[in-house]
ZAMI-555294 format. One line per field, with one value per residue (C-alpha): residue number from 0; residue in one letter; x, y, z. Coordinates in steps of 0.1 Angstrom, whole numbers, plus 5000, padded with zeros to 4 digits. Layout:
<sites>
num: NUM  ...
residuo: a  ...
xx: X  ...
yy: Y  ...
zz: Z  ...
</sites>
This chain:
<sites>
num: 0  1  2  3  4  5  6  7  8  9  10  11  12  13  14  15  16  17  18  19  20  21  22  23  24  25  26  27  28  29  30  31  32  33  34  35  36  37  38  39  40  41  42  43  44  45  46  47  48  49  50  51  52  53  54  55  56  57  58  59  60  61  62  63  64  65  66  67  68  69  70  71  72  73  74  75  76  77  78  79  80  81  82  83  84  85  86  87  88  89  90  91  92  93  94  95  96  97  98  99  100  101  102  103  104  105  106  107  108  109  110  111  112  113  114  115  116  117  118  119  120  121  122  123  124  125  126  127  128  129  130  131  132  133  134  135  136  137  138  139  140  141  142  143  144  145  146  147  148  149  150  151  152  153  154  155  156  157  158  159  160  161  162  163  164  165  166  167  168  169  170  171  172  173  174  175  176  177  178  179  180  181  182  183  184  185  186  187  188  189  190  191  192  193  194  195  196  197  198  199  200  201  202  203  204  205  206  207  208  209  210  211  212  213  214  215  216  217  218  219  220  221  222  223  224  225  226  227  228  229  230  231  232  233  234  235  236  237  238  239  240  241  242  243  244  245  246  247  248  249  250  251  252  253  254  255  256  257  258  259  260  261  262  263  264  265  266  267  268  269  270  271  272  273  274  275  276  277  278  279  280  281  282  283  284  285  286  287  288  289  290  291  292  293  294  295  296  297  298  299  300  301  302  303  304  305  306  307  308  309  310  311  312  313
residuo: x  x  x  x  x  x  x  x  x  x  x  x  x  x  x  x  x  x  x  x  x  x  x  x  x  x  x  x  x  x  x  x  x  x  x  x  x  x  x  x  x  x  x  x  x  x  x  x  x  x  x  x  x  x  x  x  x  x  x  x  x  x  x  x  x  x  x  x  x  x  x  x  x  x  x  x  x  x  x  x  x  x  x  x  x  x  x  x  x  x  x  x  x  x  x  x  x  x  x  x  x  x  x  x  x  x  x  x  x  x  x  x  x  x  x  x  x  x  x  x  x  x  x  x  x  x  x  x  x  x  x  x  x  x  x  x  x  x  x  x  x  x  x  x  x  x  x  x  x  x  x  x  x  x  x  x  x  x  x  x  x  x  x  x  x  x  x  x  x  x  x  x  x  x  x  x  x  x  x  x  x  x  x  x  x  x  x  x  x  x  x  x  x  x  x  x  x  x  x  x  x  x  x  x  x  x  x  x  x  x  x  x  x  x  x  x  x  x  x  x  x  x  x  x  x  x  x  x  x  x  x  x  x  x  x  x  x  x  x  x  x  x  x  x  x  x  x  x  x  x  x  x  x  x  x  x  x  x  x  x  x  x  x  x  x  x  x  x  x  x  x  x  x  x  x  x  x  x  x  x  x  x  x  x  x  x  x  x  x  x  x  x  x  x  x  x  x  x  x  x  x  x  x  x  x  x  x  x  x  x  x  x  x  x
xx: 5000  5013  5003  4995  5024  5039  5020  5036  5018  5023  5016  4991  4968  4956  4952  4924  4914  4889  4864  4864  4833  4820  4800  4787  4779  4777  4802  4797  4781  4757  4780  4778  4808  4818  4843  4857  4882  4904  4917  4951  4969  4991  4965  4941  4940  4907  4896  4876  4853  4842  4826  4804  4775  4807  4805  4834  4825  4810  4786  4803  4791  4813  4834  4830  4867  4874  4894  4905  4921  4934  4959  4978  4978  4982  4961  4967  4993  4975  4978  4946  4935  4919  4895  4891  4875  4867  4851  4838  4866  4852  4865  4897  4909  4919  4940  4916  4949  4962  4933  4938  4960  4984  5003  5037  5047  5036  5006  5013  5048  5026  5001  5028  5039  5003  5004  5038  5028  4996  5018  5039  5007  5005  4973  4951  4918  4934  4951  4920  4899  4928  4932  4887  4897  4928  4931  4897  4873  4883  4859  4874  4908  4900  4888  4910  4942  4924  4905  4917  4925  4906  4885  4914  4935  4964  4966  4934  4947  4942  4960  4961  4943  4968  4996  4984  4973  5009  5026  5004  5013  5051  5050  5031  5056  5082  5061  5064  5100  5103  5073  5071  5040  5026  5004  5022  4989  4965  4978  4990  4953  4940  4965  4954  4918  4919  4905  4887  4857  4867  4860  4827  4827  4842  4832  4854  4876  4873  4843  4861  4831  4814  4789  4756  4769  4799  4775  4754  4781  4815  4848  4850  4813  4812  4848  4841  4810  4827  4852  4824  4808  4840  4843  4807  4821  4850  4839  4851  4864  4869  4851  4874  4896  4869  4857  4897  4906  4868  4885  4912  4890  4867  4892  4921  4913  4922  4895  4855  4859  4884  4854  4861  4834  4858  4892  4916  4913  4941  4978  4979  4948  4970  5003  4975  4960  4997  5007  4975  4979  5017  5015  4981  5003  5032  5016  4998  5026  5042  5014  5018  5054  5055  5024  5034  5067  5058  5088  5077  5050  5018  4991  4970  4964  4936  4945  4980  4967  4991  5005  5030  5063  5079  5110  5138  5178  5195
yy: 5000  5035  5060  5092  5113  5094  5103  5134  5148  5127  5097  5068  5056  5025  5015  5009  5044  5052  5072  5103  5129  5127  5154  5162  5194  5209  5223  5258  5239  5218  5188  5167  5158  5146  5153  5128  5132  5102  5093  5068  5069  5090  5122  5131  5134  5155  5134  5144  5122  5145  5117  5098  5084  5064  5027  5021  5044  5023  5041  5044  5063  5085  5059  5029  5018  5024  5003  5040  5043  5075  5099  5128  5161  5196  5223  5250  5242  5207  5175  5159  5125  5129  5094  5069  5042  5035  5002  4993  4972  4939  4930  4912  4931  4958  4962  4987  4998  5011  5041  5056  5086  5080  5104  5096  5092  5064  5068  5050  5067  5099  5092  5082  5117  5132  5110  5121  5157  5146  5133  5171  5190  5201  5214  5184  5197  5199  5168  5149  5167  5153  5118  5119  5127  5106  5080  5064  5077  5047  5057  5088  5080  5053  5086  5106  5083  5076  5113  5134  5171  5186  5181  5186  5220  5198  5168  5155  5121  5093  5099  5137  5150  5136  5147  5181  5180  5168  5201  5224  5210  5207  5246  5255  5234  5260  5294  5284  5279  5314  5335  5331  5349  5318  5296  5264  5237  5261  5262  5230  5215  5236  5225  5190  5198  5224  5203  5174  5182  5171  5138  5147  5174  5150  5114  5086  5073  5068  5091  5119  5146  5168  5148  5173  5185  5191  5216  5231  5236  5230  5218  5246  5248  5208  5208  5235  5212  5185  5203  5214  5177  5164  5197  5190  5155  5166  5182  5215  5223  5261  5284  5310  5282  5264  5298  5308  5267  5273  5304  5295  5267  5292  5318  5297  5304  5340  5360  5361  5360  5327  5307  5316  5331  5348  5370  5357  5378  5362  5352  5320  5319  5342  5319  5288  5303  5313  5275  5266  5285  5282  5243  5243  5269  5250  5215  5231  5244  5211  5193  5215  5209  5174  5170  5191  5184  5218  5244  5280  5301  5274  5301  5315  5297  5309  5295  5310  5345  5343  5337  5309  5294  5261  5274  5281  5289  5257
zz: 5000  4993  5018  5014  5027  5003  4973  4949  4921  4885  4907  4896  4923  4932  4968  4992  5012  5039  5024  5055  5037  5007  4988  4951  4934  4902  4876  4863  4830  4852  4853  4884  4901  4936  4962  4982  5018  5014  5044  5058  5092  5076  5063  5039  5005  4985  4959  4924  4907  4873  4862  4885  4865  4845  4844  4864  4889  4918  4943  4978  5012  5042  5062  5035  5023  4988  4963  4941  4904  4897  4891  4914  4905  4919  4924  4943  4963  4976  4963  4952  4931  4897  4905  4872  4888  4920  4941  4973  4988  5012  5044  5043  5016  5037  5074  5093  5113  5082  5084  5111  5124  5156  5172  5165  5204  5227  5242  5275  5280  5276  5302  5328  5324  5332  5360  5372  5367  5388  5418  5422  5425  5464  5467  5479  5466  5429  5432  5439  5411  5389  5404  5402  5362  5351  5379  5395  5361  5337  5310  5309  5309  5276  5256  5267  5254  5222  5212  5187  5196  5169  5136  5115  5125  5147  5166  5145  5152  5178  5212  5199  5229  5252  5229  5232  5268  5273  5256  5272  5310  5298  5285  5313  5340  5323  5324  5362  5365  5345  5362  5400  5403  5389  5409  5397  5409  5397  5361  5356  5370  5341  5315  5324  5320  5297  5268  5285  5269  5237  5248  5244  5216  5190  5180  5182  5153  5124  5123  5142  5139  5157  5182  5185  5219  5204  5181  5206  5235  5228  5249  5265  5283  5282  5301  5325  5335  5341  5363  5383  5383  5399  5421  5437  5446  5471  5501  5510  5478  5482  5463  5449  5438  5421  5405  5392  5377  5361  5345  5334  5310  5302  5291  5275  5237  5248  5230  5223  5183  5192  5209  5249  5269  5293  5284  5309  5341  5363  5351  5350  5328  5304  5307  5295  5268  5258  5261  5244  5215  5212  5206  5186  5159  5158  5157  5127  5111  5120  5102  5072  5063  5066  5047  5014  4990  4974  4982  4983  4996  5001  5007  5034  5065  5085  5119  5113  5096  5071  5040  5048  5030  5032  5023  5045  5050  5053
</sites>
């Protein structure tokens, strides 16, 4: 099988793929066409059908896996698959581990590193919310090791949630070395838990969508009420404390047009939406160059704001 980092344009295709969205349309001329998100552990890939009442074009769904013939081309700066013929491929003929995104790291060697950051925080009331979280709540603890961190902006892979989590404590563990002022349990309880309600905003793989709550509510209320589900269960949780960690969740995608309800009012609710935003850009960046070949500027990115370029002094 040849993945689809690995595809460049001139390529011919023909490979089995996870069919991620599908979607059809109209040209300018009143030709029907279809688009197709082709998906592997390794990315996506947008695919064209410009024919799809051909013969050899079989009829195929979101999520079915797809035997595809085509060719690679270009077009604007992203690579996409000009599709010839296409089948519904059978189980067996395909290794459903072969589909699927993974963050590049191990996931267990990860979590032992939540857990060790777990152990150092002093405060007993935020150590318990976080041992109620990533110790004694098993569900939980499945999702959160196997959830995505997003749709597809970064870490839009399994174990990308924890991935992500992970950078944000690790960031945040050295805005505390750096800043003193910094309350070190506060901020690294709300790294952990910054993002545990995309365990609920976004479907498990290979489906990796929005759930309806995801829709309606979001992480950021969904994870601020489960903070205050836990909260409710250890007695004499104090107030203000429970009211600044709330914060910090509510506030750490910095500003209203960004998604947050609050603008962060206390500093370490600034130094996390920092750390949040620092990784989520890179990470994206990240993702960009080592899915393109193309040298040269690549376009506008709009969670970057910018026109970006792959190209830099060696």
């Amino acid at each position: 099988m040849k993945f689809i980092k690995d595809l460049k344009e001139g390529d011919k295709v023909f490979d089995i793929y996870l069919c991620k969205h599908k979607t059809s349309a109209v040209t300018k001329n009143g030709k029907p066409y279809e688009t197709a998100t082709l998906q592997d552990k390794t990315g996506t890939i947008e695919a064209k059908i410009w024919d799809p009442n051909n013969a050899g074009i079989d009829d195929f769904e979101a999520m079915d896996y797809v035997e595809i013939y085509g060719d690679v081309n270009s077009f604007q700066s992203a690579l996409q698959i000009n599709v010839k013929r296409t089948r519904c491929a059978k189980a067996g003929e395909y290794a459903p581990e072969n589909y699927l995104p993974v963050s590049a790291y191990n996931v267990e060697d990860m979590y032992g590193e939540v857990l060790q950051y777990i152990k150092k925080i002093g405060n007993p009331y935020l150590q318990k919310l976080c041992q109620k979280f990533f110790v004694e709540d098993k569900e939980f603890v499945e999702k959160f090791k196997t959830n995505s961190a997003a749709k597809t902006v970064h870490h839009g892979f399994v174990g990308g949630l924890l991935e992500h989590t992970l950078s944000v404590v690790k960031l945040c563990d050295f805005y505390c070395m750096r800043y003193k002022k910094l309350n070190r349990d506060l901020l690294i309880t709300a790294a952990l838990c910054h993002d545990i309600g995309k365990v609920k905003e976004l479907s498990a793989f290979p489906l990796n969508d929005y759930t309806d709550d995801g829709n309606f509510l979001g992480h950021i209320v969904m994870g601020t009420e489960m903070v205050g589900e836990k909260i409710r269960e250890i007695d004499g949780f104090p107030a203000r404390l429970s009211s600044e960690l709330k914060h910090c969740i509510l506030s750490h995608h910095g500003e209203f047009e960004f998604g947050s309800p609050k603008k962060p009012a206390i500093i370490e609710a600034v130094a996390l939406n920092f750390a949040d935003n620092t990784d989520a850009k890179l990470e994206t960046f990240t993702e960009l160059l080592e899915n393109t070949s193309e040298k040269g500027w690549l376009g506008f990115n709009r969670l970057l704001d910018s026109n970006i370029t792959a190209t830099r002094m060696e």
